[in-house]
C-alpha positions in Angstrom: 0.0 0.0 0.0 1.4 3.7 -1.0 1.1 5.6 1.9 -0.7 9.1 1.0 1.8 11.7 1.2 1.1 14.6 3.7 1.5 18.5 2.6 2.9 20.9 4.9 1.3 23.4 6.8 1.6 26.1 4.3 0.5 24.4 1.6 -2.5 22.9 3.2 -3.7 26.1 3.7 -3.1 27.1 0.3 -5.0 23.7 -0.8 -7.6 25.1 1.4 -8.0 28.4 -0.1 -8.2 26.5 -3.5 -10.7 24.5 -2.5 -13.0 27.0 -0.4 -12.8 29.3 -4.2 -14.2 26.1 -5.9 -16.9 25.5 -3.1 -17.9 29.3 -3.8 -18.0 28.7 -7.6 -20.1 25.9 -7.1 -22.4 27.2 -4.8 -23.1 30.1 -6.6 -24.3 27.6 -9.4 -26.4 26.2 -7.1 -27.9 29.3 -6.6 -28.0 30.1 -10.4 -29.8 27.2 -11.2 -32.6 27.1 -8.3 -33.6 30.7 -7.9 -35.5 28.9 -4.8 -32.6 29.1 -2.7 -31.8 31.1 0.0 -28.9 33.6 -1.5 -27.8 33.1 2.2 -25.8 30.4 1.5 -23.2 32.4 0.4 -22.8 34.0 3.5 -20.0 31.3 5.1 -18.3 31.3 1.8 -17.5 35.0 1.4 -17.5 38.3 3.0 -17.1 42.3 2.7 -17.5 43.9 -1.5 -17.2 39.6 -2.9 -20.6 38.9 -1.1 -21.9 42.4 -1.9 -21.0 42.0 -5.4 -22.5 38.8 -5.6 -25.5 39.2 -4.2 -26.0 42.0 -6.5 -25.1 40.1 -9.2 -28.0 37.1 -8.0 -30.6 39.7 -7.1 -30.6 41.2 -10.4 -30.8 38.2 -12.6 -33.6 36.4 -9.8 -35.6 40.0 -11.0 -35.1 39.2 -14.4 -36.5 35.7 -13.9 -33.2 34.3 -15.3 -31.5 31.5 -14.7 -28.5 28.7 -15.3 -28.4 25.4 -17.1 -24.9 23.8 -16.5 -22.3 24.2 -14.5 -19.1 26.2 -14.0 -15.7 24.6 -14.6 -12.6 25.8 -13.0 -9.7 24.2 -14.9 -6.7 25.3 -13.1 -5.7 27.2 -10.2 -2.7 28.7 -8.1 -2.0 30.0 -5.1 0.5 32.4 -2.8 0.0 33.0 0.6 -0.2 37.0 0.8 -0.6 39.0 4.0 -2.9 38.0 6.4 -4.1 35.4 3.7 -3.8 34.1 0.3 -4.6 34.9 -3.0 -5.8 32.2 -5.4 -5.9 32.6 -9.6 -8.7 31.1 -11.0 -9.3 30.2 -14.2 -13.8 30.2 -14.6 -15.0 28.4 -17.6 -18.7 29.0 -17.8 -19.0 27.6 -21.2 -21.0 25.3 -19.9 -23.3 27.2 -17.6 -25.4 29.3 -19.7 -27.8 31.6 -18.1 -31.1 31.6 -20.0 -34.7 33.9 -19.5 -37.7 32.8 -18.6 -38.5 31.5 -21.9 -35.2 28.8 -21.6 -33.6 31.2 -24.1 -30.1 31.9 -24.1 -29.3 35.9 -22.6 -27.7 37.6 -25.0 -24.9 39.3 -25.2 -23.8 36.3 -23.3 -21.0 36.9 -20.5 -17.5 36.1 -21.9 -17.0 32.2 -21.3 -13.2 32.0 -19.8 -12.4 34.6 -17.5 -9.6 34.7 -14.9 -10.4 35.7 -11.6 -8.1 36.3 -8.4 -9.6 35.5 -5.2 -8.7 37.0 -2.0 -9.2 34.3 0.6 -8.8 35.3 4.6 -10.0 33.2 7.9 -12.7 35.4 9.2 -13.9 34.2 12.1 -14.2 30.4 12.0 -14.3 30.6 7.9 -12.2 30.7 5.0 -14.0 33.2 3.1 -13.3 35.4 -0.1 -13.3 39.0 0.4 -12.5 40.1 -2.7 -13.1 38.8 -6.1 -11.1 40.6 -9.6 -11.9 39.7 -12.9 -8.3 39.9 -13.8 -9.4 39.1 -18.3 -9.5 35.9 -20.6 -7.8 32.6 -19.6 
């Protein structure tokens, strides 16, 4: 049996910044394509202008009666500890997850498919949470 190698410290926390991006992503799909849930479920995943800007962003297209078939794909990643936390580059392929109106018909323009985002994640309270989320352009 090959034993399962352990990762530092440091890089466990960066694994868990990674991961706690994806969990966002994938939440906020969740959200996308069930306009039934509670936008509230975002609130252990991020913080500060990210969960503004996101609940903005979910508000608006609920109003518009809008919403997601597919899901979001995030095909690589990095990460650097910075500060009090850690930044992680995203790479969000929504290719896939195409938001449609009430009539199941694609929105048009649609949003540009690859984008690179950088995350800011930081422990707040209990939580890794993002606090800041840049659309950095095309990836």
């Amino acid at each position: 049996m090959t034993p399962t190698p352990t990762l530092s410290p440091e890089d466990q926390k960066l694994a868990d910044a990674k991961a706690r991006v994806v969990l966002l992503w994938q939440t906020l799909d969740g959200l996308l394509l069930d306009s039934s849930k509670s936008i509230n479920e975002l609130d252990t995943l991020a913080s500060g202008e990210a969960l503004s800007s996101l609940q903005v962003m979910l508000t608006t297209v609920r109003q518009r009666g809008q919403v997601q078939v597919g899901a979001t794909k995030i095909p690589s990643q990095s990460a650097l500890a910075k500060g009090d936390g850690w930044v992680v580059t995203s790479c969000v392929d929504r290719s896939d997850a195409i938001l449609t109106d009430k009539d199941g018909q694609p929105v048009t323009p649609a949003p540009q498919p690859r984008l690179s985002h950088e995350s800011t994640v930081q422990l707040v309270g209990a939580n890794l949470q993002i606090t800041k989320d840049e659309v950095l352009g095309s990836c």
